[in-house]
N, C-alpha and C positions, 0 to 999 in steps of 0.2 A: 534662190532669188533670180538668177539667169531664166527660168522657165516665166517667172511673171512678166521677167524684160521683156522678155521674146512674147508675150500676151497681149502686152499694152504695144510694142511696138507694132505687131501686126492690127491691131485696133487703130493705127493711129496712119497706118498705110491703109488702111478699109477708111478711114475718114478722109484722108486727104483724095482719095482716088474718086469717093461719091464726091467730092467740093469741086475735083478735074470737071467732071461730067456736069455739076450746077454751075460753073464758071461759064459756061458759054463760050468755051476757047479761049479761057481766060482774060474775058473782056468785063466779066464783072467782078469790080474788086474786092468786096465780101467772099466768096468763097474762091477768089485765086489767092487772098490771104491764107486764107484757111488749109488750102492746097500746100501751098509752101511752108506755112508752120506743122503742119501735120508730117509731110516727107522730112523735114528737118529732126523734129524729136523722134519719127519713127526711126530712122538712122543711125540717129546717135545711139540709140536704145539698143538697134540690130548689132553695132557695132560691141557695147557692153556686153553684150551677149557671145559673139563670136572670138574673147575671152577664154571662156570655157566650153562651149559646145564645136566641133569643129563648121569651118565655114559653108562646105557643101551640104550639110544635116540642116543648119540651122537656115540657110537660106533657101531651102526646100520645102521647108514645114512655112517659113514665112511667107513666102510664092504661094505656096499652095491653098494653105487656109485661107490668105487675101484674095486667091482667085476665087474661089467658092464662094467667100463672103462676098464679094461682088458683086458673082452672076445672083445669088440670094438677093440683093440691094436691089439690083438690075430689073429682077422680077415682081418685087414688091411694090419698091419706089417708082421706078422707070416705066414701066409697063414689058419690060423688055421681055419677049419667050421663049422657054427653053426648050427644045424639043429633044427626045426622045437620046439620038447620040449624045446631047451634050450634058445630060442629066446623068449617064452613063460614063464619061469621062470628067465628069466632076464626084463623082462616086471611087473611079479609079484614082483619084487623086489621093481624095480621103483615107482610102486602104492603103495607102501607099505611104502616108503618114504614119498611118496606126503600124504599121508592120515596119517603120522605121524608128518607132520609140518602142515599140514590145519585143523586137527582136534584134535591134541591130547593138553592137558589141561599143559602136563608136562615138553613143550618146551616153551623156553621163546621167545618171537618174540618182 
């Protein structure tokens, strides 16, 4: 159950972060609601999770997935482009996930 926590939580820090970015610096209050109720469940959620998975695993894979889904946001929604390095260390990110839930000893599966 912890792993779905940790799914919807970062789904919910991927939401709140694209509503940062449509807030307008937080001047429009549609999505600076949206902002703050998203980082709130996403937390509490992170926080249920850091229960059983230890805190530097679990907030590495959440970091990490929410940065990738971002810049993915960023590109589709935003217009934003990625060039060449940054596709390359959003790649290294990913590996770096996979090889910390396929190998490492400190995550419980």
């Amino acid at each position: 159950m912890h792993w779905l926590y940790l799914g919807v939580a970062i789904l919910f820090e991927t939401i709140g972060t694209t509503a940062l970015k449509a807030s307008d610096g937080m001047t429009r209050a549609g999505p600076a609601v949206v902002v703050v109720l998203s980082y709130v469940l996403s937390f509490w959620l992170l926080a249920l999770v850091l229960r059983v998975i230890p805190v530097g695993v679990a907030y590495a894979i959440w970091a990490g997935l929410g940065i990738c889904l971002i810049a993915g946001i960023g590109y589709v929604i935003f217009g934003q482009r990625l060039d060449a390095p940054a596709i390359v260390g959003l790649g290294l990110i990913i590996t770096g996930i996979v090889v910390i839930n396929l190998f490492s000893n400190t995550v419980g599966h």
